[in-house]
C-alpha positions, 0 to 999 in steps of 0.5 A: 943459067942459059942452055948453052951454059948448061950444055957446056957443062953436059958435055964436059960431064959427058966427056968425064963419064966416057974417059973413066968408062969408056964404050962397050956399055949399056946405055942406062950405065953412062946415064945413071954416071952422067946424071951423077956427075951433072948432080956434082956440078949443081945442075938439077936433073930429071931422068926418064922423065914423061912427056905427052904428046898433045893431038887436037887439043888432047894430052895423050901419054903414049909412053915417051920419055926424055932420058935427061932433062937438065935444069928444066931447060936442055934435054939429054938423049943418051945412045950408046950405038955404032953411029948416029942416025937421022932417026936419032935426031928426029927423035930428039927433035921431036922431044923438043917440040914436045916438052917446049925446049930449045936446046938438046944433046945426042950423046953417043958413049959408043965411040973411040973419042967422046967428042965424036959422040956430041951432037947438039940439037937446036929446036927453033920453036 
């Protein structure tokens, strides 16, 4: 399975998990729901998972964490805020970077239609 495969299958999760909660939740809600409806669908799904940042050589922990990392191959950040921001996806950007993928989802639960909330994020390696 390819990424664009698995994110497809993110967001039609993602837009499940919106139309039966719908906004006004905790973040950590509309993620322990996305990693259930990911997990039905046969997709293998790490949460708040560690990734290190690499310096001159040195692997340092310094406390980051991907919300989702689906199929070893797509990172989820899942946000529940008025809008997307730039910070937001630099962040993401930069969690590509690390954990060495190419594809990545913003999903922003925080809005009247789910597909509004869907940002997908490419990193270019």
């Amino acid at each position: 399975m390819r990424e664009n495969e698995i994110g497809n299958m993110i967001v039609d999760a993602a837009l499940k998990v919106h139309t039966a909660l719908g906004a006004g939740l905790l973040e950590n809600a509309y993620e322990a729901c996305l990693v259930y409806e990911l997990e039905k669908r046969g997709l293998r799904t790490q949460k708040q998972l560690p990734v290190s940042l690499v310096y001159e050589g040195v692997k340092l922990d310094v406390g980051y964490r991907l919300d989702l990392l689906v199929e070893n191959l797509v990172i989820v950040e899942v946000k529940a805020v008025e809008k997307l921001l730039p910070i937001h996806t630099a962040q993401i950007l930069s969690y590509l970077k690390l954990a060495g993928c190419k594809l990545g989802y913003l999903l922003n639960f925080n809005v009247a239609h789910m597909r509004e909330g869907v940002k997908r994020v490419a990193n270019g390696l």
